[in-house]
N, C-alpha and C positions, 0 to 999 in steps of 0.2 A: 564289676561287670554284671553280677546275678541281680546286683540292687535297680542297677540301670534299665535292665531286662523288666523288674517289676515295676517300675514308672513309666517305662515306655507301653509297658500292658495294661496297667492303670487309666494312661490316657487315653487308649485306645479304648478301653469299654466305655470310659467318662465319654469321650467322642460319641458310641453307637447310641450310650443311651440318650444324649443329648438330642443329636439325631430322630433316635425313636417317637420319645419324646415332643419334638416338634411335629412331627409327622402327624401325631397322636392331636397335638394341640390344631393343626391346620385341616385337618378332618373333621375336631369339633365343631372348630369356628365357621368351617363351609358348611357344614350341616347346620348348625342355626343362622348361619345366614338363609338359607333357602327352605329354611323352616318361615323365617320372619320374613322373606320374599312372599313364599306361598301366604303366608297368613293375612300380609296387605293384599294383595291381589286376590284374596276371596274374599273380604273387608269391602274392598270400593265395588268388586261385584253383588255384594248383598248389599249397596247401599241405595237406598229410593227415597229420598226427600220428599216434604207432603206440604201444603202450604207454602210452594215456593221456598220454603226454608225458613218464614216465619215464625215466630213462636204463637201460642193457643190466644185467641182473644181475652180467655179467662185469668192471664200474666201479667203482671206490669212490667217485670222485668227477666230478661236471659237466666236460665239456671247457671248459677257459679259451682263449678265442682273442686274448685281450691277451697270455696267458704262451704264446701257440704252441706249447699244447701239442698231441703228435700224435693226429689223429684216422682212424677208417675212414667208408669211404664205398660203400654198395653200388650197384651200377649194373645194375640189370633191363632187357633187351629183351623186353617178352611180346608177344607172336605174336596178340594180339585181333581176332580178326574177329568178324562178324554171328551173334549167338546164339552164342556160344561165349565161356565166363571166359577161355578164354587161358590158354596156359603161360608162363611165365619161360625164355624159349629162349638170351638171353643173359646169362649173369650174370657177371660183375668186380663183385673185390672189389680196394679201393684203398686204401692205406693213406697218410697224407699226414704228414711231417715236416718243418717248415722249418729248425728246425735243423738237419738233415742234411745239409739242399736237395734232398731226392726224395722221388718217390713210387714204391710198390712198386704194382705192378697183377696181378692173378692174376684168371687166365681158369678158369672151372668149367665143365668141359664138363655139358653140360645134363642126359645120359644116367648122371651121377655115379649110384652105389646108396650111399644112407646111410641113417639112421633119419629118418623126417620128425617132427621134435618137433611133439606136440600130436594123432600118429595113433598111435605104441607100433609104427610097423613099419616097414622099410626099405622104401624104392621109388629111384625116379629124383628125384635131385635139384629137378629142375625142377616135380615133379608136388607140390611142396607149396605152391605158387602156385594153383595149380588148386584143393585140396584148400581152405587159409587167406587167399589171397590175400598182402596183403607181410608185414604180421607173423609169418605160417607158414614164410615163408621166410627172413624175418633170424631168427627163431629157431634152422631148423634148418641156416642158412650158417654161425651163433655155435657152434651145438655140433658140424658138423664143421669148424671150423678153429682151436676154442678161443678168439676171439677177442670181443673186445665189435665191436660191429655198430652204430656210433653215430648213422650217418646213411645217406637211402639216394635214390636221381633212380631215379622207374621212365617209362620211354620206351613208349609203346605205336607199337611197329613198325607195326603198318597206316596210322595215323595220319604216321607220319611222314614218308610223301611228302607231304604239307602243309608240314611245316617244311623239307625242302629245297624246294619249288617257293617259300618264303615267300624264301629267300636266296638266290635266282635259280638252282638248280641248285649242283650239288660236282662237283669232281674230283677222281679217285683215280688211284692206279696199279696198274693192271689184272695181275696175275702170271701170270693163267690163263685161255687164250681159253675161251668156252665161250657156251651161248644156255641162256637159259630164259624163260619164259614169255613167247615172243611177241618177244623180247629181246636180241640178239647183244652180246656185249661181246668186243671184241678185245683182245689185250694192250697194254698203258702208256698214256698217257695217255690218259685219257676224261671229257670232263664228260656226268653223267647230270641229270634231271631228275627229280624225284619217283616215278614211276611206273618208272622204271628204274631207280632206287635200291635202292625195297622189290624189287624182281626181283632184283639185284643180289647185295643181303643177305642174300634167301632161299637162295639157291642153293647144296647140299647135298651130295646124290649123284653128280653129276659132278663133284665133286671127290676127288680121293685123297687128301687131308687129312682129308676129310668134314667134321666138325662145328668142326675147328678153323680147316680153310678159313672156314668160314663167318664162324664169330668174325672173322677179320683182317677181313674183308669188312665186315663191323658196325664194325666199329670204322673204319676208315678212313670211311665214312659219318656217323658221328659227328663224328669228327675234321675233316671236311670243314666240316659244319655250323656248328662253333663256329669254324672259322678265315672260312668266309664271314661268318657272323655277327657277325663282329668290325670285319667291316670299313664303312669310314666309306658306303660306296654303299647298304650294305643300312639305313642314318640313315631315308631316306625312306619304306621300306617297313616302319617299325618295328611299324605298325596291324596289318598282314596279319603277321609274325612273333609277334607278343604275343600273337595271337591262336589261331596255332598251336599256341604252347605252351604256351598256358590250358587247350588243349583235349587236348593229348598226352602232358603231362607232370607228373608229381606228384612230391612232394616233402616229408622233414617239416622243411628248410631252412628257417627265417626269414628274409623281408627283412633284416634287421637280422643275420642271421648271415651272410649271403652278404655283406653289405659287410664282412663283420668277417676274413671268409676270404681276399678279395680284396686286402684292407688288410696283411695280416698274413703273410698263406701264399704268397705270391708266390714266393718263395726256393725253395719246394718242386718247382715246375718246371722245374727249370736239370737237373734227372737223374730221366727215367721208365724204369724197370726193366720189362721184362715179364716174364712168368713163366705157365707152362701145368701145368698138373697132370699130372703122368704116370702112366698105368697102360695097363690093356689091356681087349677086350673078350672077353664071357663072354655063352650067353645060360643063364640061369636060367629054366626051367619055360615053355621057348618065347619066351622076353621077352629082347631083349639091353640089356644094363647094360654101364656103366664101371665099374671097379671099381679102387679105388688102393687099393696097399698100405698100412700101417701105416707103413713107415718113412719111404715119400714124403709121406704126409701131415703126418707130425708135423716132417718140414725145412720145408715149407711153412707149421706151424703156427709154429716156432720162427722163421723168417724172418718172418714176419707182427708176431710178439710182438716181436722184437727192435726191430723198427722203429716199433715204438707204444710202446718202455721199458717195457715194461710188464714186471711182478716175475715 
């Protein structure tokens, strides 16, 4: 009887945690379902095709991301606030190789003078954003750097104190004490929160670097973002992230390519290159410009080409 007693109690805890156990498992699988619901459904809302969805003129052929092969990838900060289209104040351009295992990254300073394709007249790099929006500007990033222009993430910077307040705040390392907007940032480590971020980023003129200060500033903000973003605590707040970037970030990326990138292009992050444009400034007819030589551009152009194989 006492033995019976202990298999019958046996089965019954075998039963609860069975039980439990499943509960446990149909919890998880309904949380990543609606983890991977939410994440299509901010995917196809950041999605905006350019070119009808053709590929660059400068291609012969579709990127394959089975045969990794290399691709570019433009990365826009524009400056959008209220009533205003916005410029393109940060622009990297990336080139991505896995068989290499890197990626090449080139910073444009915003104030570049080039021809804006689709206007017939040089201005400020940046102001063919303003002028066409992205297509005006992968046009004319393609014809000053020679290169095809396959793909492109544009981040609307005002916006994006939402997406760090979404990933609890970033931290950067600060190289340069200085205050702006209401703001103080003292040197080396600092986590910022949304609203000190975009101040952070913006900030310009009190730097001696000027505009390329600024860029490291952007970027390390960025960088922050996808390194919090990555991690398993911001799991919970995925609503309020997805949400953010539904709402700040566009893209002509498919679902289905960004798994195909992630799958495949891994290898290419083991070595990031940076790289700045060099020239000087100049002003023309009261307006200051950047202005790169010929020769600087066409190393830049040739280092670009080389890393994409391209003939």
């Amino acid at each position: 009887m006492r033995s019976e007693r202990k298999r019958t109690k046996k089965r019954k805890w075998l039963k609860i945690t069975f039980i439990t156990l499943s509960v446990i498992l149909l919890l998880v699988v309904g949380y990543l379902f609606m983890l991977y619901k939410s994440l299509t459904n901010t995917v196809a809302n950041m999605h905006e095709p350019v070119r009808d969805g053709q590929i660059s003129e400068k291609r012969d052929q579709e990127i394959n991301f089975k045969n990794k092969d290399p691709f570019s990838i433009l990365l826009l900060g524009v400056d959008q606030r209220a009533g205003d289209k916005g410029r393109s104040d940060t622009i990297i351009v990336m080139t991505v190789n896995p068989k290499k295992q890197s990626i090449e990254m080139v910073s444009i300073p915003r104030d570049t003078r080039t021809e804006i394709i689709g206007r017939g007249f040089e201005d400020k790099i940046n102001h063919a954003y303003a002028f066409g929006g992205v297509e005006m500007s992968i046009n004319t990033i393609e014809n000053f750097l020679d290169i095809p222009i396959d793909y492109f993430v544009q981040v609307n910077m005002e916006g994006f104190k939402e997406i760090v307040d979404a990933v609890g705040g970033v931290t950067v390392d600060n190289d340069l004490e200085f205050s702006y907007d209401g703001h103080s940032f003292p040197k080396g480590k600092i986590t910022l929160n949304g609203e000190e971020a975009l101040a952070y980023s913006r900030m310009r003129k009190a730097d001696p670097r000027g505009d390329f200060g600024r860029q490291i500033r952007q970027r390390q903000i960025i960088e922050g973002v996808i390194k919090e973003g990555a991690s398993l605590e911001t799991l919970v707040n995925y609503g309020t992230i997805f949400e953010a970037l539904s709402d700040n970030v566009k893209t002509n990326l498919t679902f289905d390519q960004m798994v195909a990138v992630q799958a495949n292009y891994r290898a290419a992050a083991k070595s990031i290159n940076q790289h700045q444009v060099n020239g000087s400034g100049k002003r023309i007819n009261g307006i200051y410009y950047y202005i790169v030589p010929e020769e600087e551009k066409l190393t830049i152009q040739n280092l670009l080409k080389d890393h994409l194989e391209l003939k």
